[in-house]
MIGURO-603175 format. One record per residue (C-alpha): residue in three letters; x, y, z. Coordinates in steps of 0.02 Angstrom, whole numbers. Layout:
BEGIN
> ALA,X,Y,Z;
...
***
This chain:
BEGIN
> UNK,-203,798,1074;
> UNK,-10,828,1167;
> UNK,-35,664,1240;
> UNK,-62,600,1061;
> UNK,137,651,1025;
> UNK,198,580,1177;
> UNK,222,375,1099;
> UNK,211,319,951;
> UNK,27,249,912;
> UNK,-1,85,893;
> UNK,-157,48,761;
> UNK,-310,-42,788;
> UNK,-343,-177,660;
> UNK,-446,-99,512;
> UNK,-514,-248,383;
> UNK,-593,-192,237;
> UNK,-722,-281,127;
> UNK,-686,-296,-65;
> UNK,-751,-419,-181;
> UNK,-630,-572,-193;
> UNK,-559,-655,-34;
> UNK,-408,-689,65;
> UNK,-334,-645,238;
> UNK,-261,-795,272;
> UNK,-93,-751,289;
> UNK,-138,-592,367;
> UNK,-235,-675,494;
> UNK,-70,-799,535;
> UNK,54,-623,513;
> UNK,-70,-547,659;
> UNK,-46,-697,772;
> UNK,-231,-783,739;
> UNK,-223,-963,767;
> UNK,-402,-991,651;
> UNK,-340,-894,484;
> UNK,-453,-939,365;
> UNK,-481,-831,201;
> UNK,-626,-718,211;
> UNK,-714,-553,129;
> UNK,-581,-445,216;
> UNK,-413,-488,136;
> UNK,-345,-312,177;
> UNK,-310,-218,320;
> UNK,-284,-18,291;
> UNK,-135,35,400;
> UNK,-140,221,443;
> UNK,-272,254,340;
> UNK,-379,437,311;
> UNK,-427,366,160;
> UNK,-630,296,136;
> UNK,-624,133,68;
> UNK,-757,141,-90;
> UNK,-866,-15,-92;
> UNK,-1049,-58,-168;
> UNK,-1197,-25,-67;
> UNK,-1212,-170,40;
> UNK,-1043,-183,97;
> UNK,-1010,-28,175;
> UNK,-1002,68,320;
> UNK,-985,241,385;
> UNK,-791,274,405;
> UNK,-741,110,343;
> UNK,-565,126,271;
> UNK,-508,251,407;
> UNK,-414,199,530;
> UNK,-414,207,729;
> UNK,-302,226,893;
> UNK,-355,210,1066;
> UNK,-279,338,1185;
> UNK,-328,354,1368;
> UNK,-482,255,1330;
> UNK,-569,359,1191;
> UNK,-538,312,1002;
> UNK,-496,421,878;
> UNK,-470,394,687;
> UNK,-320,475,599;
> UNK,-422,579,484;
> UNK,-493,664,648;
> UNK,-317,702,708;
> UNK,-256,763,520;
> UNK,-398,896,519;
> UNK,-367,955,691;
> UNK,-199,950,707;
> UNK,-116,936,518;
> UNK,55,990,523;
> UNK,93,881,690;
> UNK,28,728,598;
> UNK,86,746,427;
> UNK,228,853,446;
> UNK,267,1046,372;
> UNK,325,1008,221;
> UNK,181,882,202;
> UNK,36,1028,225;
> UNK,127,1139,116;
> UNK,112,1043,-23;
> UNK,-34,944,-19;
> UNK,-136,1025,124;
> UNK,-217,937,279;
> UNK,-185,749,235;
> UNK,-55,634,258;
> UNK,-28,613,95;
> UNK,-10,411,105;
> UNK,-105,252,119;
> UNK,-40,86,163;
> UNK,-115,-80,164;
> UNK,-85,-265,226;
> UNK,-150,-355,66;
> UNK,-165,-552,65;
> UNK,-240,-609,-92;
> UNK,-321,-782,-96;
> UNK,-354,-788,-282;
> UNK,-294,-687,-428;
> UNK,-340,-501,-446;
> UNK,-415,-419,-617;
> UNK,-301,-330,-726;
> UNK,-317,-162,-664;
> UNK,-240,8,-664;
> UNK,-240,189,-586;
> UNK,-245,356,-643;
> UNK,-101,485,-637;
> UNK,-111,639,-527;
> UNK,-149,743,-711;
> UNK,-292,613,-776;
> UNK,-340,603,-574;
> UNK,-356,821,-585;
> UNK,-459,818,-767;
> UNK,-570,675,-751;
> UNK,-608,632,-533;
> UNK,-569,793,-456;
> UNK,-416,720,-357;
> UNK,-248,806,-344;
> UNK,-190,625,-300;
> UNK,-185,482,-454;
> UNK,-130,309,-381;
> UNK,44,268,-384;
> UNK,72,110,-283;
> UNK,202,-5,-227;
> UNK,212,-178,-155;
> UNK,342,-265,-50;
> UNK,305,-455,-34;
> UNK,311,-520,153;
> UNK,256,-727,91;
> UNK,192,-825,-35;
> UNK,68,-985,-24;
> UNK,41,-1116,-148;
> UNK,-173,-1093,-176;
> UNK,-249,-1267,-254;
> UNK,-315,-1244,-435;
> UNK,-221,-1093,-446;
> UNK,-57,-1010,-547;
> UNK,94,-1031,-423;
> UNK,132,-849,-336;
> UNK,162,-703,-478;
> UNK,111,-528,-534;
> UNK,69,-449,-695;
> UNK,159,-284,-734;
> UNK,153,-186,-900;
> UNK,130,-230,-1067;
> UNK,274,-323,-1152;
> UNK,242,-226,-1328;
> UNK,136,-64,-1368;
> UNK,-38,-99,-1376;
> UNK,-159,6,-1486;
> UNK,-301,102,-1406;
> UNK,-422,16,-1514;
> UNK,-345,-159,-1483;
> UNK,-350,-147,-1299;
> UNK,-537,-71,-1286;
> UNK,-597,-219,-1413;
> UNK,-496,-343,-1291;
> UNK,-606,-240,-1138;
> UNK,-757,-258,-1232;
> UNK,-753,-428,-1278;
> UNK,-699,-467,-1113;
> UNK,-559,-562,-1210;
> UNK,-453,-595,-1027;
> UNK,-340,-711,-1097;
> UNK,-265,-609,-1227;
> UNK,-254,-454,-1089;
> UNK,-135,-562,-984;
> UNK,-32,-656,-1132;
> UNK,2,-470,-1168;
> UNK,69,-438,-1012;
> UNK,226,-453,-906;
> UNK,208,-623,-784;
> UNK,332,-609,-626;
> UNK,344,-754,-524;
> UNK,326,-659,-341;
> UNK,430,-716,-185;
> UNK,456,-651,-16;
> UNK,559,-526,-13;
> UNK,534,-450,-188;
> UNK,482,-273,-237;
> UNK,375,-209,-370;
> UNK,329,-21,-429;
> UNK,185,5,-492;
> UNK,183,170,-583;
> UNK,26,258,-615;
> UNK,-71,202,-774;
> UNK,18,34,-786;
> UNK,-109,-128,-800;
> UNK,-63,-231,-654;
> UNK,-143,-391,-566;
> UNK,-78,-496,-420;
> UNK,-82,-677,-416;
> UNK,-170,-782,-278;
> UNK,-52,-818,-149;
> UNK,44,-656,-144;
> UNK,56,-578,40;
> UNK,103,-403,17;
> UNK,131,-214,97;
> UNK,56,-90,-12;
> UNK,117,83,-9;
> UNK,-6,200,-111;
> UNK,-67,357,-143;
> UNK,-218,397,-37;
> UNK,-351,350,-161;
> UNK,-475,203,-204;
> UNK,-474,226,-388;
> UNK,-449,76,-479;
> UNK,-507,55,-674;
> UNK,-532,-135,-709;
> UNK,-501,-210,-894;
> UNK,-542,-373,-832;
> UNK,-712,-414,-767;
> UNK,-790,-548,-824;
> UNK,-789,-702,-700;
> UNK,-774,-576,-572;
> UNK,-910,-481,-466;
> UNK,-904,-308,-551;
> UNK,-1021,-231,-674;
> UNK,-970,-163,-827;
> UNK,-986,10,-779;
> UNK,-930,-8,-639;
> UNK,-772,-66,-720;
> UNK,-741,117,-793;
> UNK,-826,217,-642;
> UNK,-967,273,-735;
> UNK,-882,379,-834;
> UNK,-877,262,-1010;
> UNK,-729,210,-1091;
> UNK,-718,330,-1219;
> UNK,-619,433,-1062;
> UNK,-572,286,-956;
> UNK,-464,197,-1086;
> UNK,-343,330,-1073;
> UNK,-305,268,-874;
> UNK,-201,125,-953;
> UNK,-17,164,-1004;
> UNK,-17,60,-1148;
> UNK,159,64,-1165;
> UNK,280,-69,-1184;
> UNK,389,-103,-1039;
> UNK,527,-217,-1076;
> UNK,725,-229,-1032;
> UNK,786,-95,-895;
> UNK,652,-12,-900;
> UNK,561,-169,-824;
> UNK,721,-209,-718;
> UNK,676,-28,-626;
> UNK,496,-75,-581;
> UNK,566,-234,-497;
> UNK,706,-128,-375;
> UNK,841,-228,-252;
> UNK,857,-143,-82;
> UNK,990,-13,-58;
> UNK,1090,31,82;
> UNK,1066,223,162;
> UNK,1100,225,336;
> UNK,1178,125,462;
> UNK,1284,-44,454;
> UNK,1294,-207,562;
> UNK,1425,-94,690;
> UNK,1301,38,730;
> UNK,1176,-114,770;
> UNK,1042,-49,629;
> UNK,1028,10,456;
> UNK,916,50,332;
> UNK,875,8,164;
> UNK,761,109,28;
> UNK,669,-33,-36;
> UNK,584,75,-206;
> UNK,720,182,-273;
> UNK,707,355,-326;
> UNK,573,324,-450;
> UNK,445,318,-308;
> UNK,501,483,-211;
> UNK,376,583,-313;
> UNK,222,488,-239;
> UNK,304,411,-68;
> UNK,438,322,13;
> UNK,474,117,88;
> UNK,631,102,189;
> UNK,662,-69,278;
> UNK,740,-33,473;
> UNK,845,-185,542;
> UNK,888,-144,727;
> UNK,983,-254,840;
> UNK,1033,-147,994;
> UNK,963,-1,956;
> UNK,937,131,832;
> UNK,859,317,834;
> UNK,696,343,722;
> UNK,750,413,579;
> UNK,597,473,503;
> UNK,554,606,626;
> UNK,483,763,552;
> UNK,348,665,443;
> UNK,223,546,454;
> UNK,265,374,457;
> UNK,163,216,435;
> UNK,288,62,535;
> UNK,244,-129,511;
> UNK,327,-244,627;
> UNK,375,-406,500;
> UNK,488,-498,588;
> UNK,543,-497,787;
> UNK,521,-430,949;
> UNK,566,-250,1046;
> UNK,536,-79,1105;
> UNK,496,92,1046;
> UNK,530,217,1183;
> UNK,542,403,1222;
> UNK,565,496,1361;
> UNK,354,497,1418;
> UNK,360,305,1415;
> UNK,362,129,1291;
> UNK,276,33,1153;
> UNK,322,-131,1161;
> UNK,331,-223,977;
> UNK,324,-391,897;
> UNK,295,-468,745;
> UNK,123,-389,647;
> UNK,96,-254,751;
> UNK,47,-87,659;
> UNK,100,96,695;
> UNK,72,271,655;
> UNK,215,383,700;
> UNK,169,573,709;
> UNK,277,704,635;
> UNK,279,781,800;
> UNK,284,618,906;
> UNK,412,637,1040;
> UNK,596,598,1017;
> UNK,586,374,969;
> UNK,704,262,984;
> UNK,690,76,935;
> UNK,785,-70,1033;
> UNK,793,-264,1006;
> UNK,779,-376,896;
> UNK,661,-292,741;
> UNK,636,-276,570;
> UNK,523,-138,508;
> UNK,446,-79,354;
> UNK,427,98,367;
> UNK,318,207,224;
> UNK,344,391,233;
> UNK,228,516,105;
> UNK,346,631,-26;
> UNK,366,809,16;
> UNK,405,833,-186;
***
């Protein structure tokens, strides 16, 4: 395991099935020269978290994922639950135990997603024995123009206060259109941010390329099935929607409030002299659930994050992460999992990072 902490750990590529396709630009973004769109539009980066998929397209640790150390393979769920607080960090274990509290995907979606939305940690407690909910978060690395489909955009939130009893008759007449006139539509473009809040109805558009930061769940309740390949109860997890209708904030979300979900980066650390800096890309109104920082190094820069777990995607460039036992080099779409206890980093070159971190709140 001590040779574990000695580099940072580069991540083996970990596709996951789900039911609509993509992967196209997440084939190109990983350096494939054939990306076509497929049944595994997401890669799950640093992942403990079992992907949950109908029989038939699953596997036995699919979701988790892997690094390769002195030729044997481990998955990061193995290391958590031997060694928790030098993957996730003290403060991590304290509060939530042995996990790393985090789950971040590579999502490339080549047609548009269901309206859909997650339970909060108290609904996640009371109803699915979880002390995690799904708050998520995406950060949008490209766009693509798909034929026959809406140009790149995301739903977020309902404009006005729905009813209980207006949105279940919408559910149960499978009445999509109204749903999504309902609805905040974003046009999406690289660079942009969204936060998704737990509860809030949400959908991405088909040709969105995005990092996901999540909690570590697979919980999603969909309001929007029909012309897509989910049952109806599967739509509400089996549990009816006398209980599952009260997963969806049916709040309206308008004005500031609306302005906050969609954040511009901030400066925290760092400026052009130092050659780095680093941006929160979320805002305080994630910190409860987890953190995205983009790192900019030219020169060189010490890793800031040390002390927690830390999921690092490579978007743009080329370079080095070092310490004193040796090097990782880096380049665009590579994937990392730095340790809490991972040896002393620095980065050098030419880089830009997206860094998640899990909150210690």
């Amino acid at each position: 395991m001590d040779r574990l902490l000695e580099l940072p750990l580069r991540l083996s590529p970990n596709r996951v099935y789900r039911f609509y396709q993509g992967g196209a630009q997440l084939d190109a973004f990983g350096g494939a020269l054939d990306a076509l769109d497929n049944e595994f539009p997401e890669d799950w980066v640093g992942s403990i978290t079992p992907a949950i998929n109908p029989p038939g397209h699953t596997h036995a640790g699919e979701g988790l994922s892997t690094v390769e150390v002195d030729g044997r393979t481990w998955t990061l769920a193995e290391l958590v639950a031997e060694r928790p607080q030098d993957v996730a960090g003290p403060a991590v274990v304290a509060r939530y135990g042995a996990t790393t509290a985090l789950l971040v995907k590579l999502l490339d979606a080549g047609s548009r997603l269901p309206v859909h939305g997650h339970p909060t940690r108290d609904f996640a407690r009371r109803v699915l024995g979880s002390q995690f909910g799904k708050a998520e978060a995406w950060v949008v690395l490209a766009t693509r123009h798909i034929r026959g489909q809406l140009s790149p955009r995301v739903w977020l939130g309902f404009r006005e206060e729905v009813p209980r009893s207006q949105l279940l008759d919408w559910i149960e007449r499978q009445d999509t259109d109204a749903i999504r006139a309902a609805m905040n539509e974003i046009p999406a473009r690289p660079g942009d941010a969204f936060f998704v809040r737990p509860g809030l109805p949400h959908a991405t558009g088909a040709g969105v390329f995005l990092i996901e930061a999540q909690e570590p769940t697979d919980f999603s309740v969909v309001a929007e099935y029909r012309d897509f390949p989910i049952a109806p109860h599967e739509a509400h997890l089996g549990l009816g929607w006398d209980t599952m209708l009260d997963c969806f904030d049916r709040s309206a979300v308008s004005g500031p409030e609306l302005e906050a979900l969609c954040p511009r980066p901030r400066r925290i650390a760092g400026d052009e002299t130092t050659g780095w800096y680093e941006e929160d890309l979320l805002g305080e109104q994630s910190h409860a659930f987890f953190q995205a920082h983009r790192l900019v190094v030219h020169g060189s820069a010490p890793w800031p994050h040390r002390g927690i777990y830390s999921v690092v995607i490579v978007t743009a460039g080329e370079g080095l992460a070092e310490t004193d036992h040796g090097r990782v080099t880096l380049a665009g779409g590579d994937t990392l999992a730095i340790l809490a206890a991972t040896a002393a980093t620095t980065m050098s070159g030419d880089l830009e990072l997206v860094v998640a971190t899990p909150s210690m709140a």
